[in-house]
C-alpha positions as CSV (number, residue, x, y, z in Angstrom):
1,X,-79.2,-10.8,31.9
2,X,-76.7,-10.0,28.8
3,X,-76.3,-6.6,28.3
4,X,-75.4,-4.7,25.0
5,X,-74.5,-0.9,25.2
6,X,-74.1,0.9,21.7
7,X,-73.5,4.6,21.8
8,X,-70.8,6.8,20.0
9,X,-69.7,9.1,22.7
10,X,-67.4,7.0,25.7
11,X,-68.3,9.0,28.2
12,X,-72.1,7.9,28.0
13,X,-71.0,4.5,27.7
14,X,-69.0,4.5,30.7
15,X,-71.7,5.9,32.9
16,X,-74.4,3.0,31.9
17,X,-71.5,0.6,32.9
18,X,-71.1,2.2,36.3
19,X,-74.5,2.2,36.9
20,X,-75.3,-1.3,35.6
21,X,-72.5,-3.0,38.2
22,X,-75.1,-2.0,40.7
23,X,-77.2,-5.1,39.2
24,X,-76.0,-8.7,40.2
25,X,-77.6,-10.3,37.6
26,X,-76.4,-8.4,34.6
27,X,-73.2,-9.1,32.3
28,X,-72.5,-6.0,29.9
29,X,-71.3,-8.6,27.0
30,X,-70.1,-5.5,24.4
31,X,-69.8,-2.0,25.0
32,X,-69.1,-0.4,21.4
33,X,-69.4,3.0,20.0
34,X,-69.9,2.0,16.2
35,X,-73.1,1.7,15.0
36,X,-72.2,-0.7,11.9
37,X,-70.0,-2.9,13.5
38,X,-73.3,-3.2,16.2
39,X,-75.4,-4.1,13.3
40,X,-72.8,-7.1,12.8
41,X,-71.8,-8.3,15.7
42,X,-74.5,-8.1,17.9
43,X,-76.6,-10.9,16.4
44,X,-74.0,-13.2,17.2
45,X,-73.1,-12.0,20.9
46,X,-76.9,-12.3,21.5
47,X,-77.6,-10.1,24.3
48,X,-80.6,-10.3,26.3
49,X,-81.2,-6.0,26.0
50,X,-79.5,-3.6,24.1
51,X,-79.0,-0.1,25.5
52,X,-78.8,1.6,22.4
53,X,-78.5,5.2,21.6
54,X,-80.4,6.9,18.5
55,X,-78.1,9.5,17.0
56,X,-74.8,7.8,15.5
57,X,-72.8,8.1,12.5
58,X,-73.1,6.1,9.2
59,X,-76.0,3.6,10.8
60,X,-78.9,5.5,13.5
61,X,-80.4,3.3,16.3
62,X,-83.0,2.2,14.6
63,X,-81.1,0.7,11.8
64,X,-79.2,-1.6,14.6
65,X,-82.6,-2.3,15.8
66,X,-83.9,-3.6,12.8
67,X,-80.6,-5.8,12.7
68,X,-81.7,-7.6,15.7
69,X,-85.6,-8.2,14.8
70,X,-84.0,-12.2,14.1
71,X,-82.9,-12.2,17.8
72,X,-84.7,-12.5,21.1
73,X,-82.8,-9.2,22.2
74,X,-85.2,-6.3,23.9
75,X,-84.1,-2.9,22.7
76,X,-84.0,0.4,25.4
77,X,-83.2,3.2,23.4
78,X,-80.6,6.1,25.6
79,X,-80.9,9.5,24.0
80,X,-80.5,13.2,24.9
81,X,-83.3,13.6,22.2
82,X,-86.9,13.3,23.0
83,X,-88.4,13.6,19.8
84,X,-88.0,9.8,18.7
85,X,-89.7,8.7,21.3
86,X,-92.8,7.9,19.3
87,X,-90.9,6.0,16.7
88,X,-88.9,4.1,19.1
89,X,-91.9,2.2,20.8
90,X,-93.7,1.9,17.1
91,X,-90.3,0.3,16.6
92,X,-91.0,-2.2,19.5
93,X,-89.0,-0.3,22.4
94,X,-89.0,-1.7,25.4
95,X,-88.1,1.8,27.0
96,X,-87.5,5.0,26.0
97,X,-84.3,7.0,28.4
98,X,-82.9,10.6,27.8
99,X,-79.7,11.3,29.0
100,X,-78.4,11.7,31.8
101,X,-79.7,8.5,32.7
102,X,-80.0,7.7,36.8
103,X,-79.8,5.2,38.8
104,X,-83.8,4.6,39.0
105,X,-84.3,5.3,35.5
106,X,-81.7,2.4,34.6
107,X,-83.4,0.1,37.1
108,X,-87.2,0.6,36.3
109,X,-85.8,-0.4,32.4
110,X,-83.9,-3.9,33.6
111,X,-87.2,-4.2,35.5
112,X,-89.2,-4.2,32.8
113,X,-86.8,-6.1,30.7
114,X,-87.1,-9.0,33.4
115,X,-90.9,-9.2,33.4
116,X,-91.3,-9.0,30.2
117,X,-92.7,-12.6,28.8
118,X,-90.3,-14.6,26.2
119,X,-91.5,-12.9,22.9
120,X,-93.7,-13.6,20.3
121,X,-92.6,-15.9,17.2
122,X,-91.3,-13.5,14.2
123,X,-93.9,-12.5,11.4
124,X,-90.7,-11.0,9.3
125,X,-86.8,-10.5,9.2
126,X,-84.8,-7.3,8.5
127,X,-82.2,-8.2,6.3
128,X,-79.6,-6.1,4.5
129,X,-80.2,-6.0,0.5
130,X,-77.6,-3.7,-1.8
131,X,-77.4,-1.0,1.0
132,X,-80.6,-0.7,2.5
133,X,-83.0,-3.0,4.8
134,X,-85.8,-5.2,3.3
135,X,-88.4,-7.4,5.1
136,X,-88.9,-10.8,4.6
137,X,-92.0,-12.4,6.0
138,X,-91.8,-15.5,7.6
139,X,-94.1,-16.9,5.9
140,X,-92.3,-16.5,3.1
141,X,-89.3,-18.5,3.8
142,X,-88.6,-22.4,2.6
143,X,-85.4,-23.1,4.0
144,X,-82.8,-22.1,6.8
145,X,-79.3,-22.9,6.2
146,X,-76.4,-21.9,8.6
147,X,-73.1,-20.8,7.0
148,X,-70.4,-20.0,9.0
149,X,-71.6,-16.8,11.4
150,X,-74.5,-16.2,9.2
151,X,-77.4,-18.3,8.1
152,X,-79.0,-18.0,4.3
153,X,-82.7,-17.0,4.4
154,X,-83.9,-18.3,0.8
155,X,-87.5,-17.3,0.5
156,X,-89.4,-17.3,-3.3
157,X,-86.1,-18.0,-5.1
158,X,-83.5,-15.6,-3.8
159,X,-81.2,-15.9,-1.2
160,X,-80.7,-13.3,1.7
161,X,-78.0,-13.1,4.4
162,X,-78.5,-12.4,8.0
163,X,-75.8,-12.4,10.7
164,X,-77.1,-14.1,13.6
165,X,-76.8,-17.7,14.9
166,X,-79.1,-21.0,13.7
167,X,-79.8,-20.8,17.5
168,X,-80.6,-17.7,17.9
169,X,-83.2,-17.2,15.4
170,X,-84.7,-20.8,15.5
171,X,-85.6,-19.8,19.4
172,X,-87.9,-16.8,17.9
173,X,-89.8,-18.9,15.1
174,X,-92.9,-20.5,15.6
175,X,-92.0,-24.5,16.2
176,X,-95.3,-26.1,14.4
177,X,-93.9,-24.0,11.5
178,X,-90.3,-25.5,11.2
179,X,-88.5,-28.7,11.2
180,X,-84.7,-29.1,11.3
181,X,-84.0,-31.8,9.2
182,X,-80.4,-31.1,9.9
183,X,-78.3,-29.4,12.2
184,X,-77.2,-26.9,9.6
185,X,-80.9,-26.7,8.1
186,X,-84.4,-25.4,8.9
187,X,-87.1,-26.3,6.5
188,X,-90.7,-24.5,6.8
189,X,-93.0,-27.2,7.1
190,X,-95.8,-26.3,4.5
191,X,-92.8,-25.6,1.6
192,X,-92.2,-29.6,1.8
193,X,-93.5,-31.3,-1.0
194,X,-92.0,-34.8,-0.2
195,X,-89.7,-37.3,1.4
196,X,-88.1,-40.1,0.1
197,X,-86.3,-42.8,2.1
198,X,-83.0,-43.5,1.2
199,X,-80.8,-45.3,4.0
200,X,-80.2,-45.8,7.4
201,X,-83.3,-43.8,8.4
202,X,-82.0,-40.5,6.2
203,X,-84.6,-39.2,3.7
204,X,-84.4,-36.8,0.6
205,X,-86.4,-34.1,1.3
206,X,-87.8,-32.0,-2.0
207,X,-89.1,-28.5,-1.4
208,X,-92.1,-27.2,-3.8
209,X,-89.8,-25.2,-5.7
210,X,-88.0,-28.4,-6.6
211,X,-84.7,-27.5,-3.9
212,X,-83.7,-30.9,-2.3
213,X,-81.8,-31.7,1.2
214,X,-80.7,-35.1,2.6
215,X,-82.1,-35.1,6.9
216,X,-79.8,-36.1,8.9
217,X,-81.0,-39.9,10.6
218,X,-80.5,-38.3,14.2
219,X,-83.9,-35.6,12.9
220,X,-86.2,-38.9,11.5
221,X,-88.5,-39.3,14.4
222,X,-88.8,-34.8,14.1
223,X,-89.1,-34.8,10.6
224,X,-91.7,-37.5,10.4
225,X,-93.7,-36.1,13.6
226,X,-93.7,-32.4,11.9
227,X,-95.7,-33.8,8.7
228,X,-97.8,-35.9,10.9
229,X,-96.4,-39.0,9.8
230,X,-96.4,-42.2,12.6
231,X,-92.4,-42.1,14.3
């Protein structure tokens, strides 16, 4: 199990590190104590729980929570407050720990964490827009396209940056919903309006908004079994 710890104060962090070398099977993949650079680099590292605490400067938990909603990542909130405890699980918490956190607390939460079935697809995305967090349903979307450490979310004619992997937030989407046409490209099945053939088994693939992208010949036999065409 990857393990993410985000908390401003050292001293906290260090004790959830002590305690989690108990657990074989856990990695602690970042320990960090800034809430914004959480929010960026988490996506990427992809942990498989976050052990996150709630009061931090500049960004609060739950604005690093909503940061990984395009991950698979299970979120445990650590606080010495107990009055977010409702918000956290209407956040979708996996557990809720108030500090000083013990052995047996630590350990019913990586419990949990392990039982827990591989999640649902998304229904939305937390992105950031001009300082604050929008959501952008799923259902929205027309096309997926990696760049660099971030993909590009383009959804009704805008575009919108997230920080995570192609990887990463292909493994939470629903598969009937998406093809990738290429390895740098997710397209949402019911937003193609046509293919065209062009050579070598590639096709040009128009969006209904008009938007085109050439598949790659290795995706042919995905792209054609995704619209229901014969391979």
């Amino acid at each position: 199990m990857r393990v993410a710890i985000v908390d401003d104060e050292e001293l906290a962090r260090r004790r959830l590190e002590r305690l989690l070398v108990a657990h074989a099977d856990v990695t602690v993949v970042a320990s960090l104590g800034d809430a914004t650079a959480a929010a960026t680099e988490l996506p990427t590292l992809a942990p498989d729980l976050v052990l996150l605490d709630v009061r931090m400067p500049q960004l609060d938990g739950f604005d690093v929570a909503a940061a990984l909603t395009a991950t698979a990542a299970q979120v445990v909130f650590v606080t010495a407050h107990d009055e977010f405890a409702v918000r956290a699980f209407a956040a979708g918490a996996l557990d809720y720990l108030t500090k000083p956190v013990d052995a047996a607390q630590l350990t019913r939460a990586l419990d949990r964490a392990r039982a827990r079935p591989r999640a649902a697809p998304l229904d939305r995305l937390a992105v950031r827009d001009q300082g604050r967090f929008v959501f952008v349903p799923i259902a929205d979307l027309d096309a997926i396209v990696a760049a660099g450490n971030y993909v590009e979310l383009r959804a009704g004619g805008r575009t919108y940056s997230l920080r995570t992997t192609m990887a990463a937030l292909a493994a939470r989407l629903d598969p009937a919903a998406f093809v990738r046409v290429h390895r740098s490209v997710l397209l949402r099945v019911a937003a193609i309006a046509s293919i065209e053939p062009l050579f070598r088994g590639e096709y040009l693939v128009t969006l209904r908004d008009g938007t085109t992208f050439t598949s790659a010949r290795t995706q042919r036999a995905a792209l054609r079994t995704a619209l229901g065409l014969p391979a």
